[in-house]
N, C-alpha and C positions, 0 to 999 in steps of 0.2 A: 337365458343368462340374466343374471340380477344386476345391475347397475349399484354399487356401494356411491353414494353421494357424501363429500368431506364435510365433516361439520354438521351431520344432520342426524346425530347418535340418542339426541332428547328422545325418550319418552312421552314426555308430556310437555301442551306449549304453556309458557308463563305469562301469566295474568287470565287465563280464563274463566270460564263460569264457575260459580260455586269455588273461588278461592278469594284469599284476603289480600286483600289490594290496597295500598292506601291511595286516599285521596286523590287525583291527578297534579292539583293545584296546591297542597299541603304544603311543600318549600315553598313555595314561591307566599304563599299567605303569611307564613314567619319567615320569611328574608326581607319581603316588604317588593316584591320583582311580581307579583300579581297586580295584573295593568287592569282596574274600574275605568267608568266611564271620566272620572276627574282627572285621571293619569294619561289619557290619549294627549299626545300633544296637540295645543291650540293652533288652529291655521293663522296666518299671521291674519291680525283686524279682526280677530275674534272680540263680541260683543258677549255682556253678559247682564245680567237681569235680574230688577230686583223686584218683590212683587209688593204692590199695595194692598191690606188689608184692612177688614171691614172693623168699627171700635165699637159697634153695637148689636148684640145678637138677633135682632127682629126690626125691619125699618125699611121705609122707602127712601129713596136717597134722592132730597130735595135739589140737591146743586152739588156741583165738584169744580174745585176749582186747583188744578195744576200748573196755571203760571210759575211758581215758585220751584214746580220740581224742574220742570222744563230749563229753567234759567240755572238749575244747578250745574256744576261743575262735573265734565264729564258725562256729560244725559247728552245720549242722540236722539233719544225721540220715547213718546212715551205710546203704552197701548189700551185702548180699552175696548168696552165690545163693537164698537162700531167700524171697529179695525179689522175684525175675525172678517177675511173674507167669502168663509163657508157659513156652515152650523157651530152659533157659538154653546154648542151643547157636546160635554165629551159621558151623559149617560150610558153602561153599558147593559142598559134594561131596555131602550128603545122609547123611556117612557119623555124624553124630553124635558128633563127637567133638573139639571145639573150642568148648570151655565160653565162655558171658560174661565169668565170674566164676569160680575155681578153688573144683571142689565137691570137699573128700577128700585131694584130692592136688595137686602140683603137678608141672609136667613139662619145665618151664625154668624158669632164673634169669629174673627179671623179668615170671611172669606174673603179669597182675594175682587179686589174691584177693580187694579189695573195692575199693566207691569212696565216700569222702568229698566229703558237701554240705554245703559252708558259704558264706557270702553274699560270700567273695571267692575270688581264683583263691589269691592267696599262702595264706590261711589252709585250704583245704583240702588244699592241699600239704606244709604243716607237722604240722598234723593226720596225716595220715596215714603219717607217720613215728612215731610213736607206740605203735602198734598194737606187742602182745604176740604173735606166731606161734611156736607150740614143735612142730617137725618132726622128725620119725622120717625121717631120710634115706635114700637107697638107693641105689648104685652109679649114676653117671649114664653114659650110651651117649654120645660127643660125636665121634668122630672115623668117618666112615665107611670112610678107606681101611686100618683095623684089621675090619672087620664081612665077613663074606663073602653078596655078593650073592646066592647062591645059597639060603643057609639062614637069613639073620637076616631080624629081622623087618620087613615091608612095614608102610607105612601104607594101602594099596591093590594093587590089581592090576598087575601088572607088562605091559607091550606088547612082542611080538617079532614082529621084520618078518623075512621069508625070502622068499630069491629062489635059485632053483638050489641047487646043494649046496658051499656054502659049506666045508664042510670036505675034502673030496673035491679042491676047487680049490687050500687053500693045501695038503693036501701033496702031488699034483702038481705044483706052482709051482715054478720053476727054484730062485728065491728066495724065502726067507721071514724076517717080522722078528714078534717077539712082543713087546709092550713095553706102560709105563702111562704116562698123564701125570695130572696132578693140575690141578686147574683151580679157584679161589677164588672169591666168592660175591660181592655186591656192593649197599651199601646205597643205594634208592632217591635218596637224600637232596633230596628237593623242599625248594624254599625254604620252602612253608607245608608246616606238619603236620599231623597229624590232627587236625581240628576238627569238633565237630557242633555246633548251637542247635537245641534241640528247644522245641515252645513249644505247648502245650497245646490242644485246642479242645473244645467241646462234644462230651458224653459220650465217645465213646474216637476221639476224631479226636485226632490228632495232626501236627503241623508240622514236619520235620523239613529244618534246612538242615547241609546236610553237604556237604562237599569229598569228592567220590565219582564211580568213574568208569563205578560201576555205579549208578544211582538208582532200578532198578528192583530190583534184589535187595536193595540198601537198606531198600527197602521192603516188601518180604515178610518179610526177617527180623525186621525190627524189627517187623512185626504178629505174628509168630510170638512174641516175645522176650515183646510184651504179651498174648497172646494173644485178638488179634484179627485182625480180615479185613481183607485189604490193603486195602480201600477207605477205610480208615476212616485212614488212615499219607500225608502227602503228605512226598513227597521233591524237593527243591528246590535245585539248584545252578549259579548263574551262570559262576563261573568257578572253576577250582582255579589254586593256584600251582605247577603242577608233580603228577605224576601218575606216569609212566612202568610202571606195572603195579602201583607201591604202593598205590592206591588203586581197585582192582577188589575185594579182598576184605577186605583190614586197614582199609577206612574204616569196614566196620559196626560194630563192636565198639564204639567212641564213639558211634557213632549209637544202639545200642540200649541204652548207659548213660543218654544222655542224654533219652529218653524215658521210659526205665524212669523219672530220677527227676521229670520232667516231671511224668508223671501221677501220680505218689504224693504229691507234693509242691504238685501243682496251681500251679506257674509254670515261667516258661522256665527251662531249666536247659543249662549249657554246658562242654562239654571240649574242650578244647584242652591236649594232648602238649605238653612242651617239646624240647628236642633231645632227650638226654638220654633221656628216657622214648621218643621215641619210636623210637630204634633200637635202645633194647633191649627192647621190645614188642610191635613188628613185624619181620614175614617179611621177607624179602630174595631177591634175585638165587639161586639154589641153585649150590652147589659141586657140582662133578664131581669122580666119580673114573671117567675112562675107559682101559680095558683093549683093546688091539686087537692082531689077530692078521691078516699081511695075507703075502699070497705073490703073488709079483708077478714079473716074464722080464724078461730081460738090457737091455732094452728102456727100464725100468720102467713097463711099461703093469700095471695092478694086474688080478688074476685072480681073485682070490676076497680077502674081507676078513670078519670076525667081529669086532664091537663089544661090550662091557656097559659100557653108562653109568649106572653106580650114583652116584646121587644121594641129598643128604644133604638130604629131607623135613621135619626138623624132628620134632615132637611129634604134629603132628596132618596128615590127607591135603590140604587145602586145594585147590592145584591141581597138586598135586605128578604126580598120574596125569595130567595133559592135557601138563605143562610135561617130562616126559619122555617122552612120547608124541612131542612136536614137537622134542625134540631127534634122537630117529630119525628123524622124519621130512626132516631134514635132516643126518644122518649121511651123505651123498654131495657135500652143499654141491652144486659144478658137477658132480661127477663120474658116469662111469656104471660101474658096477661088473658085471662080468658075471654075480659069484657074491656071495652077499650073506646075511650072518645079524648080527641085531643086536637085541638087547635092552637093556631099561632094569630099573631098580630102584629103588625110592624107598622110600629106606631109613630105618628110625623111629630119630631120636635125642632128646637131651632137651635141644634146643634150641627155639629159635623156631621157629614153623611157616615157613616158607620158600615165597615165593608167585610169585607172576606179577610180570616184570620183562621190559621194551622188549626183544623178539624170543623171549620166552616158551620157552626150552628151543634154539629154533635156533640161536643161537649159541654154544650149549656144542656142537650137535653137529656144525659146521661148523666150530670150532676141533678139534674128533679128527679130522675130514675132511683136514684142513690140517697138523695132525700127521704123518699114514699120507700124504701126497704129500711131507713133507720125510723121511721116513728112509727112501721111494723111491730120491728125488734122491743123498740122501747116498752109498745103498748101491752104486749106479750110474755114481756120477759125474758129474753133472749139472746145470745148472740148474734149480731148484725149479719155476720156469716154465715149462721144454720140457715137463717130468711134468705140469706141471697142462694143457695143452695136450694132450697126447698122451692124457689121461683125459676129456678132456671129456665130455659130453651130446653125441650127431653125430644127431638126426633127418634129417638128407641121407644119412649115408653111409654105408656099411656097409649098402645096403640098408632102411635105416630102424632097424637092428635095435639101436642105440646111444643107445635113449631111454626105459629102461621105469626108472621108481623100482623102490627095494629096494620100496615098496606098489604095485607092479603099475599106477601111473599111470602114461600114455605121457605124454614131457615136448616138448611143439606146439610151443612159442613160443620155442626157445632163442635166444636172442640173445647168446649169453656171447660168443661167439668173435669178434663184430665189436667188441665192447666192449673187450675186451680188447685186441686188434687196435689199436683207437683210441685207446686205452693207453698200449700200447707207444711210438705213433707217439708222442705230442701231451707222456710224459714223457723222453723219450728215453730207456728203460730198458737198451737194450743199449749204449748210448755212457756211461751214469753206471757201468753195472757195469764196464766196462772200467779208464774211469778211479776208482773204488773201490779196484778190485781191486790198483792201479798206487798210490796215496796207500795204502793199507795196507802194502805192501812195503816202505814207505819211513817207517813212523810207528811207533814203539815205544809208546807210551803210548794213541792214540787212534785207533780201528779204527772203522771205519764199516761199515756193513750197507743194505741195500736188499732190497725184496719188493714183489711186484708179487701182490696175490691176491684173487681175483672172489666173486660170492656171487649166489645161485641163492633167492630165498626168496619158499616159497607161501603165496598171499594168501587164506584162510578159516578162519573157526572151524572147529576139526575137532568139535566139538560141532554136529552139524547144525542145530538150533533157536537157535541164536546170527546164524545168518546171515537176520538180517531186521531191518528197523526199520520204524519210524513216522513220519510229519512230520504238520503240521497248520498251513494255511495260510492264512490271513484274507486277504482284499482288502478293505477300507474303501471307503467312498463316495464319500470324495476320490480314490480311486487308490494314497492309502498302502499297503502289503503288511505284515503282520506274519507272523513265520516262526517253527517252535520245531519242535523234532527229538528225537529219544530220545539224540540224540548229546551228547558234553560236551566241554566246551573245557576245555583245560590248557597252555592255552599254544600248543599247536600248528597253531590258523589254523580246526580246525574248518569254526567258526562264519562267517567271510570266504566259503571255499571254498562253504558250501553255500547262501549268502546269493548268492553271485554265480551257481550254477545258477538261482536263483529268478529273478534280474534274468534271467539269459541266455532263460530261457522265457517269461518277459511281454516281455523287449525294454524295460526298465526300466532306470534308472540303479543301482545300487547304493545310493545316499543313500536312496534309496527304501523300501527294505527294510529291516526293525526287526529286528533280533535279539532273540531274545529269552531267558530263565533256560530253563534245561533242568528239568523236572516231569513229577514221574508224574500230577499232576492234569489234564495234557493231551495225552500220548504215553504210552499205558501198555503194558507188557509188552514194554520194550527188552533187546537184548544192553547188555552193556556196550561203552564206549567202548576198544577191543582192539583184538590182533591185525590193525591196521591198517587194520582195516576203516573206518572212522568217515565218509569223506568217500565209499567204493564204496558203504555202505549207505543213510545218510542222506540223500547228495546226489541218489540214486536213487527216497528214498521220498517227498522234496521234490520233486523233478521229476515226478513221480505227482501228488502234492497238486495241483501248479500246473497243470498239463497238464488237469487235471479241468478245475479255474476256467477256464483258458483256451480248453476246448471249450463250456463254457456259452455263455462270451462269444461264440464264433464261430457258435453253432447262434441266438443271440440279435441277432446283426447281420445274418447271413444272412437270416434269419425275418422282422425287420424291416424290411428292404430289399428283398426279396425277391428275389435273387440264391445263386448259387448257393456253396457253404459255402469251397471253392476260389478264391473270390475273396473273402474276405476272409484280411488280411495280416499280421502285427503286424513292424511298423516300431519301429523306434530311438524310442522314448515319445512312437509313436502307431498309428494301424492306418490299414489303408488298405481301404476297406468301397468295391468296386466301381471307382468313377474318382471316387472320395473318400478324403480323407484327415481322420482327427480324432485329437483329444489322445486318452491311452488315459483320461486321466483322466475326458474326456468320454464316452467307451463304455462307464468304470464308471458313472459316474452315471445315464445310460441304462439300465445293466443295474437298478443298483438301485429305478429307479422302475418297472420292470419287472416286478420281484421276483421276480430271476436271484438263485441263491443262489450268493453269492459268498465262501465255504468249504470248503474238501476234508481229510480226511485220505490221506494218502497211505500206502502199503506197499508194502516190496520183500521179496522172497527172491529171495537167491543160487540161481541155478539150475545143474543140472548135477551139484553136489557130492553124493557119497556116500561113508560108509564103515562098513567090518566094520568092527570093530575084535576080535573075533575069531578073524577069519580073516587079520586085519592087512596089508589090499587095498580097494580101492574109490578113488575120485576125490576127493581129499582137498584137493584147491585149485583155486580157479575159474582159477585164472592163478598165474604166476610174475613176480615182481620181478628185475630184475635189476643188479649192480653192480660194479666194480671199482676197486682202490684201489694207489697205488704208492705206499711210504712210504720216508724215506732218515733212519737217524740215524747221531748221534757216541756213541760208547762211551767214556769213560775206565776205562781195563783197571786201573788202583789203585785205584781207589773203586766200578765200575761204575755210578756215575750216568750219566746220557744224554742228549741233547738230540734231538727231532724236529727234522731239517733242514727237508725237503720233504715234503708229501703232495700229488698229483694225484689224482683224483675223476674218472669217469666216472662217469655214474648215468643208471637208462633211467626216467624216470615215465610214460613213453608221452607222449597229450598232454596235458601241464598243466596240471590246472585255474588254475593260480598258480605260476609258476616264482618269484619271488619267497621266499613262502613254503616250497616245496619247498627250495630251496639252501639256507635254513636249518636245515630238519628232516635236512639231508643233511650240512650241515657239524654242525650239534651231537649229532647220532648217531653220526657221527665220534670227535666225540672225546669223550661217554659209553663210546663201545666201546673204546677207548684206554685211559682212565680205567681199566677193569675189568681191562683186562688188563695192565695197569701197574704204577701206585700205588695202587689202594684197595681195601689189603688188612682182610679182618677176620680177628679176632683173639680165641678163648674162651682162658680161662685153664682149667686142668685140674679148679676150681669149676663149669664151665661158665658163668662169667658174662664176656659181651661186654664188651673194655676197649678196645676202639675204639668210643667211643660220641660222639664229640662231635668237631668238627671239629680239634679241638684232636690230635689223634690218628689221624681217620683222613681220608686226603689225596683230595678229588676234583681234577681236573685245574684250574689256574687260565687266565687269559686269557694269561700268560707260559710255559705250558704245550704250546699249538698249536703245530703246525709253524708255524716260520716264514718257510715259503712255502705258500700254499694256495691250491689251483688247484680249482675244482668248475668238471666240464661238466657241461651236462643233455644227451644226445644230441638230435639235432633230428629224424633221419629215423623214433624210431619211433611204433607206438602202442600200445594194449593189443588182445592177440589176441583178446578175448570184448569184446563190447559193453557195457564200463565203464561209468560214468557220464563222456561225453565224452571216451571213450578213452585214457583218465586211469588212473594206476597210482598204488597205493598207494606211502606215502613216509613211516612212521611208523617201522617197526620195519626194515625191509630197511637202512639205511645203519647202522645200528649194528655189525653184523659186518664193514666195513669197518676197523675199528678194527684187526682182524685182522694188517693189512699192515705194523702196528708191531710185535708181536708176533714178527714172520716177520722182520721188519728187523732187530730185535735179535737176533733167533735168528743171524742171517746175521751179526752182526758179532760176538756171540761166537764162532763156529767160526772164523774167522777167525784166531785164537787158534792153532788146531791148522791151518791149511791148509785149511781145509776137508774134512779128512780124515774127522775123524769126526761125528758126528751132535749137534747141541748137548743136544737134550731139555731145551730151556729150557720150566719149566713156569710157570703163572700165577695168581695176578700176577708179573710178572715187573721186580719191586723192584730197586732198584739194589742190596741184598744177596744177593740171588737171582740178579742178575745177574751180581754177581762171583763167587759161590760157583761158578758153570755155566762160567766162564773155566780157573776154579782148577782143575776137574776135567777138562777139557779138554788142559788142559796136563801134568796128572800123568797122563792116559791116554795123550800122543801121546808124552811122554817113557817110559813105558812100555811103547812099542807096542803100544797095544790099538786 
């Protein structure tokens, strides 16, 4: 006999994998009902804090004198490092050297040297412009492409990858070009800023809610800071406004003020950065200076190439060793190099410590990639295009022998060349370059440009123990699901994506499923939210959790039914138990009077990945991302301002957890990576102190910005080579070097200029005075036949 259940006639449940979803938090972000950490209501006696910062970039600090803040109105008390009861160090390299609070010395313009509590935000900010600092100054280090990689000083250890005998090939090489480019640095700028509430609990328990995208390192340092055991530190974060790498290591530092004054203080106490403070207190994007030496046949197929990517570290190592690490590691972008030598350098200035930003180091080394295939082309005669083609990654051909990284990883999954392929077709790049080529001949003032260029980017922490997470996953008695992950949301779906793996494995609607604040008091010992990982890892350790639950339930219907475990089913929100069908909600409630434990935590690791780093070899990404971008603008050659015409989009995410979601993390990587390599330049003055600090100065792209034509495909035929979480590819950080394709557009319509004769070496940001400057020079070398 069949059991008909009312209401359970669905097909299929809503919101699961591989459908379009929007955002979870999307009303609430345009109603203004999305609660940040500034929107928590304050406990009553909430204190809040203002910081003191340093007025000269290199100095020991002779004498301090805060009488006068102390006497302001409103100041409970002031802090400095003698106050940190723990480690007044919140480095997250282990190297010791990225103080709380500056003890001795200072090592940039604007680090902080104490922090003012008084019972509002205005008056501790006032307050602390008061303060008496008298500094013994010393020559400050600020520009790195004056520093020589070789000899000055590291903030850490430096990586070099070697494949073959790189120098042996370029002076054999028919051709050869030696050249630099300079490449500029770029500030997170999320809509919210650093913010922590720290709020006190019995004996050294502490509360801490922070806008952080690591809440696990959160919360070691901040138990270090007080010198207590992590257990005793809860770190707590629903949602950030915006994150993009600024907030994996530059959130502690507020986190472990505001506990510090928490517990000395005994009430919540709260920091929150204003613009202002906060980009000139925190790390950024790191500028390049890259050096490349490449010898390459008549052909332009490239034969040997030699890199140094000397990066400008800042003050302290932060993650300046990992973040140049992954810029070699993508120093080939698509290409395959037969001879290969390349190193990094992370170079100590007395700047801001410079941190982890959206594509963490691979995007600077996939713009030198892109450099060394345009003054191929140029040298050749060519389309930029035929070069990137004719270099590509070939696992078919040649034997197979056209697939090894400069790290000795063989590259399985290459999919560049259909992408591409589909590309060309779907923007018509050979029929726009034509007619370009024919509207420039004929325009005196306005030159247009186009590029068409791919990107190759591997998806895992290259820190081995990064590559794992936690979930933990309730089923209620009604059938409700509550879900909570070591992952964090910042805007970018997250939370949706992994909520909809949970539906997808009970066969649940989505409403179903509770989202819940990201904590270490229930997921402990997460990576942070990086490296793209967030929905491979979590939605893996989710799927684990549920999978548990969901085998109780099957070995607890089977059991009691007495049939076998294969005939039980789960259906669209219900199961089908033999040649019966019941609500699931009624199988949980059977479980629970059973007393079926209806709980899991779940864990993943990434399997597979290895690396020396050493020996600078091993298998350093579980997979590869893949993309391609064709971009067309207008140049005015008397101003060099510019407009994006057209951008087309191919993008491979394999399959989908949420195409929805993806197209946007595809279009707004876009044009962040634009943004960077464009308009938004920073700017130290020879003080060392940051004068693009406030929007008023320095320019992120606006909505009149985008191309305006924008075309995103997601491929449909592929998926992910390794057993993803639903064969799904990461989709965080891979579209941002897309950005690339402007870059290469404008490059192409300044040479333009000369005929295409000579090589533009438009470096970046690539300003509209930067832009006309690279015409101007272009024009005095073709008039001088160079």
């Amino acid at each position: 006999m069949t059991r008909h259940v009312p209401n359970l006639k669905a097909q299929k449940i809503v919101g699961g994998v591989h459908t379009d979803q929007r955002h979870d938090s999307a009303h609430k972000h345009v109603s203004g009902a999305a609660v940040y950490i500034d929107d928590i209501p304050e406990p009553a006696g909430t204190l809040h804090v203002g910081l003191g910062l340093a007025a000269v970039a290199h100095g020991t600090i002779r004498s301090v004198d805060l009488s006068a803040v102390k006497a302001a109105p409103g100041v409970v008390g002031v802090l400095t490092h003698e106050d940190v009861p723990g480690e007044n160090d919140i480095s997250p390299s282990g190297m010791h050297d990225d103080p709380i609070l500056a003890e001795g010395r200072v090592q940039f313009h604007g680090q902080p040297v104490f922090a003012v509590v008084a019972r509002t935000r205005d008056q501790a900010r006032r307050a602390a412009r008061l303060a008496k600092i008298e500094y013994e100054e010393l020559p400050p280090v600020l520009d790195i492409a004056v520093l020589d990689p070789e000899k000055d000083r590291q903030v850490t250890t430096p990586l070099t990858l070697k494949r073959g005998d790189a120098t042996k090939a370029i002076a054999a090489a028919p051709r050869r070009i030696t050249q630099r480019m300079t490449l500029g640095g770029q500030d997170h700028f999320y809509l919210e800023g650093q913010v922590s509430l720290a709020v006190p609990g019995e004996d050294e328990e502490v509360v801490v809610y922070c806008s952080t995208q690591g809440p696990s390192e959160t919360q070691h340092l901040v138990a270090h800071a007080l010198g207590v055991a992590s257990h005793s530190v809860q770190v707590e974060v629903r949602r950030m406004g915006g994150g993009f790498g600024g907030k994996e290591t530059q959130a502690n530092q507020c986190a472990a003020i505001a506990a510090i004054a928490a517990k000395k203080y005994g009430c919540a106490v709260k920091v929150r950065l204003d613009r202002d403070e906060d980009m000139t207190a925190t790390g950024k994007r790191h500028n390049f200076v890259i050096d490349y030496d490449v010898g390459f046949d008549d052909e332009g197929r490239i034969l040997g190439v030699d890199f140094m990517f000397a990066l400008n570290a800042g003050f302290s190592a932060d993650l300046s060793g990992p973040v140049g690490d992954r810029a070699l590691f993508h120093c080939d972008n698509a290409y395959f190099y037969p001879h290969v030598h390349a190193k990094s350098a992370p170079l100590y200035t007395n700047t801001v410590s410079n941190t982890a930003f959206r594509g963490f180091g691979g995007p600077q080394g996939m713009v030198g990639a892109e450099r060394v295939i345009e003054e191929v082309a140029f040298a050749v005669g060519k389309d930029p295009l035929e070069i990137r083609k004719l270099n590509f990654y070939d696992p078919m051909g040649e034997k197979g022998e056209r697939n090894v990284t400069p790290y000795h990883q063989k590259v399985e999954d290459c999919v560049i060349q259909r992408i591409v392929s589909q590309l060309e077709e779907q923007s018509d790049y050979a029929g726009r370059r034509r007619q370009i080529a024919a509207f420039n001949a004929n325009s005196r003032l306005i030159k247009r440009g186009i590029a068409l260029t791919p990107v190759k980017f591997g998806i895992s922490f290259t820190k081995t123990e990064s590559n794992q997470a936690g979930a933990l996953v309730h089923v209620y008695a009604d059938g409700s699901v509550h879900m909570n992950h070591g992952g964090t949301e910042m805007g970018q779906g997250l939370h949706m994506k992994v909520a909809q793996v949970v539906a997808e494995e009970f066969q649940i609607d989505i409403s179903r499923v509770k989202i819940t604040a990201t904590t270490t008091a229930k997921v402990p010992n997460t990576a942070p939210t990086a490296a793209s990982s967030g929905a491979d890892l979590n939605g893996m350790a989710a799927q684990n959790a549920a999978r548990q639950i969901k085998d109780r339930l099957i070995d607890f219907a089977a059991e009691t039914h007495q049939i076998p475990r294969d005939q039980v089913v789960f259906l669209p929100n219900r199961v089908r138990i033999g040649n019966q069908e019941i609500a699931f909600d009624e199988l949980v409630r059977q479980a629970y009077v059973g007393r079926i434990q209806l709980s899991a935590a779940g864990h993943y690791k990434t399997p597979k990945i290895h690396w020396d780093r050493a020996k600078g070899r091993g298998h350093a990404f579980y997979y590869y991302a893949y993309g391609a971008a064709c971009s067309e603008v207008s140049v005015d050659t008397l101003t060099g301002e510019y407009v994006v015409e057209r951008t087309d989009i191919v993008h491979d995410t394999g399959r989908s957890l949420n195409r929805a979601i993806d197209i946007g993390q595809i279009e707004g990587g876009f044009v962040q990576g634009m943004g960077w390599l464009t308009t938004e330049e920073l700017w130290w003055d020879d003080k060392g102190r940051l004068r693009t600090h406030a929007p008023s100065t320095y320019k992120i792209p606006l909505a009149s910005d985008r191309p305006k034509v924008f075309n995103t495909t997601l491929v449909d035929w592929s998926e992910a080579y390794e057993p993803t979480i639903h064969r799904s590819k990461a989709v965080g950080e891979p579209p941002l070097p897309l950005g690339i394709s402007v870059l290469q557009a404008l490059s192409d319509a300044v040479a333009s200029v000369a005929d295409h004769r000579i090589s533009p070496r438009l470096d970046a940001p690539a300003t509209p005075e930067r832009v006309l400057m690279a015409m101007e020079r272009l024009r005095r070398e073709a008039k001088a036949g160079v």
